[in-house]
N, C-alpha and C positions, 0 to 999 in steps of 0.2 A: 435109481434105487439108492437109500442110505442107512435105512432103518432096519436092523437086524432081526427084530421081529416078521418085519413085511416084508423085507428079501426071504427070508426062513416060510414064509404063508407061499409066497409066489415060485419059489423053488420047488415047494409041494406039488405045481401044476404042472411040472416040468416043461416049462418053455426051453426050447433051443438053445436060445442067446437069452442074457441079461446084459442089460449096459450101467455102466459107472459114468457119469459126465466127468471129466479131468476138464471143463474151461471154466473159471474161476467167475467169469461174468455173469454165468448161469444158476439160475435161483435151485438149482435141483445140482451144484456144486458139490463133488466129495473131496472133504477135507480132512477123513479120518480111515484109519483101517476098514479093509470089506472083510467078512468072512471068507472063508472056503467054502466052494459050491459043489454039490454032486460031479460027478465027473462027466457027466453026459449033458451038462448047462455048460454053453460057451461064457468064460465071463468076458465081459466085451466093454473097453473103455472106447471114452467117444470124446475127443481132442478136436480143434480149431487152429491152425496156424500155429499148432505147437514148436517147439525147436525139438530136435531127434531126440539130442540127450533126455530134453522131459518126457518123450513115449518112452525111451528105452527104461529110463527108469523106476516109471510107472508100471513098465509090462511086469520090471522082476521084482517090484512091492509088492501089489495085487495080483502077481502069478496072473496076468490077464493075456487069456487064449487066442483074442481076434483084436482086432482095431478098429473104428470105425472114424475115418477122417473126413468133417465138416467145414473147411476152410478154402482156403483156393491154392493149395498143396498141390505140387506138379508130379508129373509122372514120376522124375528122378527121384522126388521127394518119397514116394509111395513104391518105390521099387527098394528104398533104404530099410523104409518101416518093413516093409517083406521079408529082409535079411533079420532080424529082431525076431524072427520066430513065428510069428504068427499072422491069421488072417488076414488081410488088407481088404475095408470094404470103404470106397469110394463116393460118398454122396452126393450129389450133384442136385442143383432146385430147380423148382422148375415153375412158370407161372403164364399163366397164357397160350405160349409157344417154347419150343427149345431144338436147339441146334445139336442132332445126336451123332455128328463129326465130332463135336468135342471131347466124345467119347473114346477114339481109336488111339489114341497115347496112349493111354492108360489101359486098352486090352491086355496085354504082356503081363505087366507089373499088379494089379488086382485080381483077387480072387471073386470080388463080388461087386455092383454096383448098387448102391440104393437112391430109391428117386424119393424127394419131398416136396413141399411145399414151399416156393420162394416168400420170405417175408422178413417181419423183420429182424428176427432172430436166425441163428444158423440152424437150428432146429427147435421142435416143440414149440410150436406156432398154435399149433389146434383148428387147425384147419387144411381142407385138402386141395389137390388142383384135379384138372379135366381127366382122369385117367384114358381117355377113347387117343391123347395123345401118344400114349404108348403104342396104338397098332402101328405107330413109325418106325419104332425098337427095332433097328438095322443089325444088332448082334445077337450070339447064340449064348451069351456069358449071363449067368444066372442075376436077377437083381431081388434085393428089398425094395420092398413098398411102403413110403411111411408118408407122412403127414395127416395129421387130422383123421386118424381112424379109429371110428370108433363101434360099437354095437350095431348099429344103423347101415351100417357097409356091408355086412354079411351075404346080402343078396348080389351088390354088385361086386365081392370079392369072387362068389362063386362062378358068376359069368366070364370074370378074369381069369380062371382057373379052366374053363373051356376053352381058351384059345391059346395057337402054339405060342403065343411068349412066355420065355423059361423063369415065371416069378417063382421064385426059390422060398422069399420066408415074409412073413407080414410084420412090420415093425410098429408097434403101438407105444403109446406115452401121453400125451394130456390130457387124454377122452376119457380115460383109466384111472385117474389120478383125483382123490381127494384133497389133497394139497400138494404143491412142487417135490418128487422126489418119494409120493407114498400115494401107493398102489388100493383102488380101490378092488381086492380079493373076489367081495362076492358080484361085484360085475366082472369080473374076468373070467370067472369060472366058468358062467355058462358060455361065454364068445370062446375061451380055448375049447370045449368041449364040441359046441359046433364047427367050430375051425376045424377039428381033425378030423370031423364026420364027412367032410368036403371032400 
């Protein structure tokens, strides 16, 4: 999100979270003040191989409530960002196959995991992987669901939604998007509307 018109539309639908990208390589790059959000939208910056000092100082620019880290950021690193106030949510990719040991560091120190799609960006690829991989998900620790999700998922999101893994919240972005960073409104509306019918 950058655009205060269409953060301001997409606020109206009260999503959860909203994220800021803070990685400067990314076409969907914030380089400018964000608004103030409802108080019940997490605003959520999404950082890469940051150094602390730039989360930390980004958390108290953008008053930003969660974190979401996209790099190969270690446990100690993400038990730091913890200390800073807010949510730590862990991404991890994933393509083919994935090793969910690599997970148990990082139980303690995250409040959330999210699973994407390996390629070749750290995220917003626009495209998805095998989710039937997940009936391997070895923990009880809630995750996001992202890559490549778009309208066309709603059937197999609800299947997902039948079985005991604890997915917590569905994370959308390229499938949604008219251009990098702006939200297309009226396809969103009906997918959040069916999403909470779930």
């Amino acid at each position: 999100m950058r655009e205060i018109v269409n953060i301001e539309a997409l606020a109206a639908l009260q999503p959860d979270y909203m994220g800021f990208i803070f990685w400067a390589p990314s076409s969907r790059y914030v380089d400018q003040p964000t608004p103030k959000l409802p108080a019940a939208i997490k605003k959520t910056g999404v950082f890469v191989d940051a150094t602390a000092d730039y989360i930390q100082s980004t958390i108290a620019e953008h008053q930003l409530k969660a974190v979401q880290l996209h790099g190969a950021e270690t446990p100690a690193y993400c038990e730091l960002v913890k200390e800073f106030g807010v949510e730590v949510i862990k991404a991890f990719s994933i393509k083919g196959q994935f090793d969910f040991d690599l997970l148990t560091p990082y139980e303690a120190c995250c409040d959330y995991f999210l699973f994407d799609t390996k390629g070749a960006l750290p995220g917003g690829n626009g495209y998805g992987f095998d989710w039937t991989l997940l009936k391997a998900y070895p923990s009880k620790k809630p995750f996001f669901l992202s890559g490549g999700i778009g309208p066309d998922e709603l059937k197999k999101i609800k299947e997902l939604i039948k079985t005991p893994l604890p997915l917590f919240a569905i994370d959308v972005n390229s499938k949604f998007e008219r251009s990098p960073g702006l939200k297309n409104i009226e396809l969103l509306t009906p997918f959040k509307q069916q999403l909470d019918e779930l």
